[in-house]
N, C-alpha and C positions, 0 to 999 in steps of 0.2 A: 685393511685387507683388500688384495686386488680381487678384482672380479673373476679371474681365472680360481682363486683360491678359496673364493664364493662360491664361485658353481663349483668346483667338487666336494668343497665341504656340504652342499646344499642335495648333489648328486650321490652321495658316502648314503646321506639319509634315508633316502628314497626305496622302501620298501625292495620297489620294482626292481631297481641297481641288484641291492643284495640280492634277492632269487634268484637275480641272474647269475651272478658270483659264485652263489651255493651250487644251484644248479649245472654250473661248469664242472664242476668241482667235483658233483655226483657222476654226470656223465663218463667222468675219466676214470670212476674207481671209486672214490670216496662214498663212507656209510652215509645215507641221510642225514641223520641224527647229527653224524659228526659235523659237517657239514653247514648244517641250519645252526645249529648253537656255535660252533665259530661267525657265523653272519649275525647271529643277535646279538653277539658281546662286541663286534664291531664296535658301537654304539649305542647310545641310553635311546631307546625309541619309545613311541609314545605306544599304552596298550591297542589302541586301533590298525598301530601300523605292522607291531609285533604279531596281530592274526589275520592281514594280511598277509605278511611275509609268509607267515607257515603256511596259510591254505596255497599260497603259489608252489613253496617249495613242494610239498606234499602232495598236492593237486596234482603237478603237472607230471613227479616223479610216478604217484598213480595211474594215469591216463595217460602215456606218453604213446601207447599202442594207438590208441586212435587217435592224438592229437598227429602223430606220421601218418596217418589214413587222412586226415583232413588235406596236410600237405602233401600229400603222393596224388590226389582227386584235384588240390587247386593250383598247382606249380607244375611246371615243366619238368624241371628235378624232380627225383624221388627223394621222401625225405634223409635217408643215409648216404646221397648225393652230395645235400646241401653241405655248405662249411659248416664243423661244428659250434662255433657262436650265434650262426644264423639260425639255427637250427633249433636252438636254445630259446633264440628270439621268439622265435613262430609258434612256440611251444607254449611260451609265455602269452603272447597276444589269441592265439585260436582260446586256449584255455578261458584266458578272462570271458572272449564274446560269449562262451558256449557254456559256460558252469559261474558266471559271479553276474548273476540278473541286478544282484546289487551297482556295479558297474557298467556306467552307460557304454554305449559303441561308442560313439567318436572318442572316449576316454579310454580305453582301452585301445582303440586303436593310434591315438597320437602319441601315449606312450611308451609303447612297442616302439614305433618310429622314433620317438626323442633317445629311447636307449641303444636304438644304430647309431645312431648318432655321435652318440657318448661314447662307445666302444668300438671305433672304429670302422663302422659298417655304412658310414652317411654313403658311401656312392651306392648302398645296397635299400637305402630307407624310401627311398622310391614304389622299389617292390614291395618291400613289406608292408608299405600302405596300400598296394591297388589288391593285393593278397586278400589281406584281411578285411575290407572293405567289398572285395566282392563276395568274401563267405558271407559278413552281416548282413546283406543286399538280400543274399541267396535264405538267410538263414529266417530272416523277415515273413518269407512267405510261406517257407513247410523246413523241413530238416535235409539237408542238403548230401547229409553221410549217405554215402552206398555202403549197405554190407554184402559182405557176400552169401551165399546163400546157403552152402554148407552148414551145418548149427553150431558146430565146435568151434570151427570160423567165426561165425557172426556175434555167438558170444564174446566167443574172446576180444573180437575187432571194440563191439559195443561197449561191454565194460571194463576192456583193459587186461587181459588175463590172458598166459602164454597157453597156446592149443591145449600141452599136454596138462595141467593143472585143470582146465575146464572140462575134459573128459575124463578123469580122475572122479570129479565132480559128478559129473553127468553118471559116470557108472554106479554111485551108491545111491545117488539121491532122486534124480529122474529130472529132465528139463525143467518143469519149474521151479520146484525146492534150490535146483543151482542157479538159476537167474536171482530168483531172491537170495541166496548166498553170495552172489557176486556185485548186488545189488547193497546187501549189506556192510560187504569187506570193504568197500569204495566210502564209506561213511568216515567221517572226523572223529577218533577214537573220544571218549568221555575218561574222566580223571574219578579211578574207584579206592577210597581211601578205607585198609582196615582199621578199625578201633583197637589200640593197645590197653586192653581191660585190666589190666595188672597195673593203672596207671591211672585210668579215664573210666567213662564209661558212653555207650554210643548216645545217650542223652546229653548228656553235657558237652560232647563234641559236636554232637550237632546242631543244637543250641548255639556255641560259639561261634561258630562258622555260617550261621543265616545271621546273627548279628554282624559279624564282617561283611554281609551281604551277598553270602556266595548263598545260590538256590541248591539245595540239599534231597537227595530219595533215598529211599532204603530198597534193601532185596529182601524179598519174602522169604529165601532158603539162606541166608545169609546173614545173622545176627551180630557179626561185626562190623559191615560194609554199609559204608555209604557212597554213592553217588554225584560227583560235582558238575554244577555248571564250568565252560570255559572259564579259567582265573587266570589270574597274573602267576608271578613265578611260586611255586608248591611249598618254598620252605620260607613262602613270608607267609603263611597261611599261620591263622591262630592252633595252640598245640604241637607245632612240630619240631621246635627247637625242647618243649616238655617230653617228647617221645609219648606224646597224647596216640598219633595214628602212625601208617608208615603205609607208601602206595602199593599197594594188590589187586591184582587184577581179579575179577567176583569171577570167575573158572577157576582160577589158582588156589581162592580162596576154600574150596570145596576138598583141594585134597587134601588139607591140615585134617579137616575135621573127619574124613574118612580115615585115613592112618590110626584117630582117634588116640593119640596118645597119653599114658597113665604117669601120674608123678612116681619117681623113684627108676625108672625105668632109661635102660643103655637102648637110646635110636642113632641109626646114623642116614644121617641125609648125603648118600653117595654124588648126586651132580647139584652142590649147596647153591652156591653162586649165581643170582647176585645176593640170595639170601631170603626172599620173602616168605619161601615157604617154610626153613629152620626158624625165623622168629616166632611163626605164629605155631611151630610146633611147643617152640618152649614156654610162650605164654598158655596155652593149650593144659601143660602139665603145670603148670603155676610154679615153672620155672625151677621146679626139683627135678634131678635125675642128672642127666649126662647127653646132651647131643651134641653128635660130632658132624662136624660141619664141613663136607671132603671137594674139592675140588683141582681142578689140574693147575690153575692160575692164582700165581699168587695174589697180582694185583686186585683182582674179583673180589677172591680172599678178606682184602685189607675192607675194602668198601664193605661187606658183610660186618666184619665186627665195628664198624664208626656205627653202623647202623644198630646194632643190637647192644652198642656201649649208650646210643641216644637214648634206646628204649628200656633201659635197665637190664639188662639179660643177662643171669650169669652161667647159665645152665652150658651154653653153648662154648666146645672146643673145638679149634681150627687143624686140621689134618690137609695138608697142601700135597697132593699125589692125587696119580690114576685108580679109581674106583676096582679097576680088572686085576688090580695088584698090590692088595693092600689086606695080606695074609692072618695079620693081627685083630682081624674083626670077627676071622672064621670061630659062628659059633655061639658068637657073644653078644647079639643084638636080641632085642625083645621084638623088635620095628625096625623096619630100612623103607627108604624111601627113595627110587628111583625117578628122580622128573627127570627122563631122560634128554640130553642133548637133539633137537629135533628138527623139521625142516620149517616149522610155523605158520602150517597154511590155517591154521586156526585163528593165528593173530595177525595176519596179511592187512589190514587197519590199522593196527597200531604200529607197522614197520613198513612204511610205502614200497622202500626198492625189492622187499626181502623176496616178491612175484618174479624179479627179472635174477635174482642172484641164486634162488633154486634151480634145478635140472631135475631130469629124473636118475639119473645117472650123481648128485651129490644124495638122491634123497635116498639110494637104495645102499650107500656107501653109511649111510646113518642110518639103517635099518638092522648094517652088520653090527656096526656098535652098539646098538641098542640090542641087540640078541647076546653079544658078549658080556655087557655090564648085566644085564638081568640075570644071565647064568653064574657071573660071578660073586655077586650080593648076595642070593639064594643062600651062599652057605653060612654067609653070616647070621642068619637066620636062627633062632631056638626050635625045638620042638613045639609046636602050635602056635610061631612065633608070626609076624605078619610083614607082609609088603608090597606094598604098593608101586604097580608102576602107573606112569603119568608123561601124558606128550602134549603139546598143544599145539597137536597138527590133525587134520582130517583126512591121512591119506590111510588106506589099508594095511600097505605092508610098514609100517612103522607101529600099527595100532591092532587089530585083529589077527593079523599076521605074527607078529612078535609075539604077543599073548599064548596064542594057539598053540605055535612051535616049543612054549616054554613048556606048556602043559603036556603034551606030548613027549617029552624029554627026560620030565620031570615028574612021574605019576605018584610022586610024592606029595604035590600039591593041590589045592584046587582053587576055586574061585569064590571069594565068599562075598554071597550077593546080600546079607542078613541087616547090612546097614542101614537104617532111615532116608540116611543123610544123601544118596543117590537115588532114591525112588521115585523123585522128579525125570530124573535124567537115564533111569534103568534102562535099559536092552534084554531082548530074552533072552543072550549069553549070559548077562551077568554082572558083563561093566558100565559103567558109566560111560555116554557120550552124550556132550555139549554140542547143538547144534544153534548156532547164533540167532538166526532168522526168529526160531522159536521160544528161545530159553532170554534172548537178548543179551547174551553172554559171550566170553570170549569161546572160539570151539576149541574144545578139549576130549580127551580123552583119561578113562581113572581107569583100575582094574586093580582090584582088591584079593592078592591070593593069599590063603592059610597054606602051611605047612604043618603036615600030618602028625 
């Protein structure tokens, strides 16, 4: 092998390379997600270098508001000046000095520099050494960011969050409850496995799975759920080819059990896709009855049933159409289940870019949706029949707003607050909201209405 075919084979490896890769890749359009798992199947990496790569991709796609504050304060250019590979660069090297204490400066800084290098930028790896080098100089003695002074500003500058999202914020919850919110959403999502009890039991999975050596916790409100340490990849974990567990998020987890479904009983889960909360419906009624499983995409579609063919399921049928139009339900449900389509400022952790790909202008466009799919499930409804809607976002008019207007509209309905199973998470309306900081949850929102 010649030495050119060395170093790139040697280069392909290199955590660093791929982020950078991915990160091109994000900045142009590309979903995160998509993105980072095209960079991991590059190549077989080793587990250390596998959570390096995602704290960078993730990290930096998080933080890139203030990692362009760092470079607008230490460069000449502004950061949406710079080229965008260079840009990319900078983003990668301030990152490591400023958030991976694990990684020393001059390591951080000379591999910044080796990947100009590599991609094209050596007559540029100059600057990006005296760059980075004078922030860790600067960074050595106090913290070198200017915010500004504004609060919406400086929040957002400090933990990364677009003005209007962090005044959203600030409007429900008050300055500090949104620091600690924004404080939280910025953290490394945890891996929340529900138990498939028709299968398993959360003893024996959990048992399993600290003998594999993954460190394991439960939820106090949460009788299926367990909690994982960072693991290697989810489907070599022991149980999951048995359809032992299946991943849920402990907020999502909450609205199976409020729906509370009964065996024998017609529910339909109006937006199914990808499916986690039809399975745990059907396990729920021990898999007697009928759920229909509704979504617009078929592809979504298919990956629900692999999943509920893993975990035995037969209860559940696939209906591939719009929820707002799907006349043959009118009337005939016991239960519907709206998790509506939503903007996800709930789950902002678990979707790095989802911060920069909201507006308020997409989130009020999915506030109309969401008022139309609520008023059109309604009818499928029986008399004293139930339904739940469900968003996992923390903005108003997708969540109090929606609720309010249906109630109004609808004084056939009301709000039933009678469940156990939300009186962690109650409001003195009536519904459920999830607040992270406090519940350690993803944020959510339930709202549990009877029809009369």
């Amino acid at each position: 092998m010649s030495n050119s075919q060395s170093n790139s084979q040697s280069n392909s490896q290199n955590p660093r390379q791929l982020a950078f890769v991915a990160l091109r890749a994000i900045y142009k359009g590309a979903f995160a997600e998509v993105a980072l798992d095209r960079a991991t199947h590059q190549i077989e990496l080793k587990a250390v270098d596998r959570r390096l790569l995602t704290e960078l991709v993730y990290g930096v796609v998080r933080r890139q508001r203030l990692l362009d504050c760092l470079i607008d304060q230490f460069a000449k250019k502004k950061a949406h000046q710079q080229p965008p590979n260079l840009r990319v660069l900078l983003h990668l090297g301030f990152y490591q000095l400023r958030y991976l204490s694990q990684i020393p400066a001059s390591a951080a800084v000379n591999t910044t520099v080796d990947l100009a290098k590599q991609n094209g930028l050596a007559g540029l790896s100059g600057f990006v050494n005296g760059l980075l080098r004078e922030y860790a100089r600067s960074s050595a003695k106090a913290d070198p960011l200017r915010l500004p002074d504004d609060l919406v500003e400086r929040l957002g500058v400090l933990h990364s969050f677009p003005d209007w999202i962090v005044q959203v914020w600030l409007d429900q919850f008050g300055p500090e409850a949104t620091e600690q919110l924004c404080e939280w959403m910025n953290r490394s999502p945890q891996v929340i496995l529900r138990v498939n009890t028709r299968r398993s039991t959360i003893d024996e999975v959990e048992a399993a799975l600290q003998a594999a050596g993954v460190e394991v916790d439960r939820f106090p409100h949460l009788p299926q759920a367990l909690q994982l340490s960072p693991s290697g990849a989810i489907h070599n974990l022991p149980g999951f080819a048995q359809g032992h567990w299946i991943v849920q998020d402990s907020s999502a987890q909450l609205v199976g059990y409020l729906l509370d479904p009964q065996p024998g009983e017609t529910i339909v889960d109006a937006c199914a896709a990808p499916g986690g909360k039809t399975m745990h419906i059907a396990e729920l009624m021990d898999d007697r009855g009928t759920i229909w499983a509704c979504d617009r995409t078929a592809s979504r579609l298919r990956k629900l049933k692999e999943n509920s063919d893993r975990l035995g399921l037969q209860s559940i049928q696939i209906c591939t159409g719009d929820s707002r139009n799907l006349p043959q339900f009118v009337g005939k449900c016991d239960r519907v289940l709206v998790d509506a389509p939503c903007s996800g400022l709930g789950t902002l952790h678990r979707h790095a870019d989802a911060r920069w790909r909201q507006t308020p202008t997409s989130v009020q466009e999915l506030a109309q949706l969401q008022q139309e799919l609520l008023d059109h499930t309604a009818s499928w409804v029986k008399p004293n029949g139930v339904l739940v809607y469900a968003t996992c976002t923390l903005h108003p008019i997708e969540n109090e707003h929606v609720i309010q207007t249906f109630l109004t509209q609808h004084p056939d309905w009301h709000i039933d607050r009678s469940d156990p199973t939300i009186a962690p998470f109650l409001t003195a309306e009536g519904w459920a909201k999830v607040f992270p900081p406090n519940h350690q949850m993803d944020g959510f929102f339930i709202a549990k209405l009877r029809k009369a």
